[in-house]
N, C-alpha and C positions, 0 to 999 in steps of 0.2 A: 690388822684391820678387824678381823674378826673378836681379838679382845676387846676393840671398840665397844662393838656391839650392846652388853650389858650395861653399859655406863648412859646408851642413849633412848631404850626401851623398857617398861616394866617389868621385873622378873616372871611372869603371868605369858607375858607374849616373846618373850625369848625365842622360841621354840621358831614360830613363825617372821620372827625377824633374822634368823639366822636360815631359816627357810626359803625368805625371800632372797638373800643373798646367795645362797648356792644355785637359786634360779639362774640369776643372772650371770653365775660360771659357769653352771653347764648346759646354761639355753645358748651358750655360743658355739656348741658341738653343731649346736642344729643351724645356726647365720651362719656361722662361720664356711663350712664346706659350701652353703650354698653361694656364698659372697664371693668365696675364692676363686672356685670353678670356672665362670667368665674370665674374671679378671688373668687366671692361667692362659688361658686361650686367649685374651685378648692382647697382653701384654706379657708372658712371661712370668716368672720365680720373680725376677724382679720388682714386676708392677706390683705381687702378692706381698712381697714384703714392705714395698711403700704405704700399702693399705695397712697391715697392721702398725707402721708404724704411725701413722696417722690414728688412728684409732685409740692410740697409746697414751698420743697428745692431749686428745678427747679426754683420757679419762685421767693423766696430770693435773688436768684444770681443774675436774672434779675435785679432785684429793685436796688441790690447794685451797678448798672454798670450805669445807670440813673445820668448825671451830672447836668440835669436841677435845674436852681434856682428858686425859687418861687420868681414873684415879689408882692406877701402880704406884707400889711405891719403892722404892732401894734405901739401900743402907750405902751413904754415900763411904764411910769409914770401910766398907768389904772390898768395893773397886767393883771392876766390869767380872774378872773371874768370878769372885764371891759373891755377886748377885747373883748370875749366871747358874752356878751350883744349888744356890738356896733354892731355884726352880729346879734342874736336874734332880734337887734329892728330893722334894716333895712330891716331884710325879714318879720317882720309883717308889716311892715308903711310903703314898698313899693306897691301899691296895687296890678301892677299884678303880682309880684313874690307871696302875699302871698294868693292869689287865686290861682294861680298855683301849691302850695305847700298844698294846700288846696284841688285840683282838686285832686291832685297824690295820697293825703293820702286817699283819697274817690274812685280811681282806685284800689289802691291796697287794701284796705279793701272789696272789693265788688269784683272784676274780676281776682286778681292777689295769692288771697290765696285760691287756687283749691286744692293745693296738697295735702291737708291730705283728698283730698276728693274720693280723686284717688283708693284708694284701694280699698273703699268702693264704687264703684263705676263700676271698675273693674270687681271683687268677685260678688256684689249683680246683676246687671243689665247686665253685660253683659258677664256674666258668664267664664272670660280671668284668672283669678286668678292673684297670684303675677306678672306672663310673661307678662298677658295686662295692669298690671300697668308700666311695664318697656317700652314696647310699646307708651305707652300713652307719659310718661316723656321725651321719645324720639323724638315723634311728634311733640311736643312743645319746642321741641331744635331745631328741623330742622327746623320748622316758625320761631322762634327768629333769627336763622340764614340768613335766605332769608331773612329775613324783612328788619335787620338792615345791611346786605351786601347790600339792594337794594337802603337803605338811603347814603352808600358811594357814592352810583353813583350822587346823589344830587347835585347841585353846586348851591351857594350862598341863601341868606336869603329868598327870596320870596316863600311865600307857607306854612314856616314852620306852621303858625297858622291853616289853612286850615288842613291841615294834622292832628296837633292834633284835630281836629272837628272830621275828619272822621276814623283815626285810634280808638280813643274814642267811637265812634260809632260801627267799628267793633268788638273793645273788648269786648262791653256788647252784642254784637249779637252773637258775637260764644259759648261764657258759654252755652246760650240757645239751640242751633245747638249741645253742646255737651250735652247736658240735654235729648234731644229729642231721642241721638243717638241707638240704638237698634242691634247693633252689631259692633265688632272691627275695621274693615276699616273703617266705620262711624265715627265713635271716631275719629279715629286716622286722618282724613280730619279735622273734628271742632279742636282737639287740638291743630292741625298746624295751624290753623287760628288764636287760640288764642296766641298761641304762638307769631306769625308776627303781632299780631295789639296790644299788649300790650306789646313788646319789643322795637318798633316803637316808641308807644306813648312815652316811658320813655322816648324813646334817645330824642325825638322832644323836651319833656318838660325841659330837663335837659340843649340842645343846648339852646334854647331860655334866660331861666335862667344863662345860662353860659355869654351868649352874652348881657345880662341887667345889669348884676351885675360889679358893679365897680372892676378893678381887684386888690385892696389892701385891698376885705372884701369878693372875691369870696370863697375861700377856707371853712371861717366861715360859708355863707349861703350855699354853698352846702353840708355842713355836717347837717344842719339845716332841706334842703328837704333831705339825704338819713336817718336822723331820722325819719321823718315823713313816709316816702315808708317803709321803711323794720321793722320800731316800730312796724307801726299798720298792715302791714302784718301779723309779727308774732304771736301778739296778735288775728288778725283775723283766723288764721289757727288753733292757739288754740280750738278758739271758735268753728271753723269748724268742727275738730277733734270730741269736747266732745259730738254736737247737733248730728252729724251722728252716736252715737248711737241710737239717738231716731226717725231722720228724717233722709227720704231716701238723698242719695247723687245729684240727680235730680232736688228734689223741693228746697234744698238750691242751688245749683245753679243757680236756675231758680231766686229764690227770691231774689239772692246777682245781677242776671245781670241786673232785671227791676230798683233794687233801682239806681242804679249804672248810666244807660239809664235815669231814672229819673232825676236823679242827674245833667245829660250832658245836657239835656232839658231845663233845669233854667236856665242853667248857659249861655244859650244863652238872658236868659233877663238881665244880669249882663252888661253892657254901656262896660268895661272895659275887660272883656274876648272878647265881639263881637265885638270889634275892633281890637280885636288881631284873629280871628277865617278869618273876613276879610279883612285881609294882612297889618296890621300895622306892619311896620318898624323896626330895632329896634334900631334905633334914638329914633323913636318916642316911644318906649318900654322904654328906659332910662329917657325918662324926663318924664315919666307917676308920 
């Protein structure tokens, strides 16, 4: 869906069309809890899952009303493997798409897999129970929202590099803010920050990516980075999950936002990220 995207807006407003779209993913952080909630209480896990699955139907119909054509192209003589590849090796052997896919999967392993940490976090520290988890999940809908409604307002290429420097930077400083938090409006401030500086950062990273990549192999590398972000998300959440039985929800956050912070800090020695951090082109992003 999202390699749709360039095929149906100017290259000029990319930035803000792909802005608007992650509106509408992670403004569901912020409907969603609050939709559910009743519906829990009023009907059950079950009525919950009917709603979403209604909701699903809604946005099938949408899909199917969609006439854009993809201008991807393949090599019908390679097959499904050999196309497949031709995207896998242009997002390693381009360098800064696979640094950037490389930045993202180290974002979202460290800053962006909070949520199973929430309950425990909630319940232990700040004594909200399940209502300050829905709180919480909520806070971080309405920053994903402001964030990336504030990215529509954007116009053209300059900056986006800058932006990921410092959204990057906000996203490992609010984990911390919310590690330190000691009661519910506290939280719920640091969540919404986490929310708009790591809902930011995707869209930044993904426009960029969108705007580098050739558009007859964009489709393949973008499926390339949403493997790499929601893989090792998941897999990190996991991890998140099993440690918070043993370690409080606080000091893994603390220790997932330094590495993470760490991480942003090198990558300012990398030739090819910090030239993109200080406002390289993205002319000059394509002939990297």
């Amino acid at each position: 869906m999202q390699a749709l995207v360039p095929n149906m807006v100017p290259r000029e407003h990319l930035l803000n069309a792909l802005a608007l779209n992650s509106a509408s993913q992670h403004g569901s952080r912020l409907v969603g809890p609050g939709l559910t909630g009743p519906v829990l209480a009023a009907a059950g896990a079950g009525g919950a899952f009917f709603l979403a699955s209604a909701f699903y139907l809604v946005s099938l119909g949408l899909v199917l009303r969609m006439k854009t054509v993809s201008k991807g192209a393949v090599a019908p003589s390679k097959g499904v493997l050999g196309n497949l590849l031709a995207g896998i090796t242009y997002a390693y052997s381009h360098r800064l798409v696979a640094l950037i896919i490389l930045l993202v999967a180290v974002h979202c392993a460290f800053t962006m897999s909070f949520e199973a940490l929430l309950p425990s976090l909630s319940e232990g520290r700040l004594g909200a129970g399940g209502e300050g988890f829905s709180y919480l999940m909520m806070a971080v809908g309405a920053g994903s929202l402001v964030g990336t409604l504030a990215l529509a307002w954007l116009k053209g290429e300059k900056g986006q590099g800058q932006l990921v420097l410092w959204l990057g930077l906000l996203s490992g400083l609010s984990p911390l803010a919310l590690a330190a938090s000691t009661n519910l409006p506290m939280a719920g401030v640091s969540a919404a920050a986490m929310g708009l500086s790591q809902a930011g950062f995707m869209t930044v990273t993904a426009t960029i990516i969108q705007s580098t990549v050739p558009d007859a192999i964009r489709g393949r590398v973008m499926s390339i980075y949403v493997l790499h972000a929601g893989g090792v998300m998941s897999f990190a959440n996991l991890a998140n999950g099993s440690l918070a039985d043993y370690i409080t929800a606080p000091v893994l956050l603390t220790v997932a936002a330094a590495v993470f912070l760490g991480a942003l800090l090198v990558s300012l020695l990398v030739p090819t990220l910090r030239r993109l951090y200080v406002g390289q082109s993205a002319t000059e992003r394509a002939a990297v």
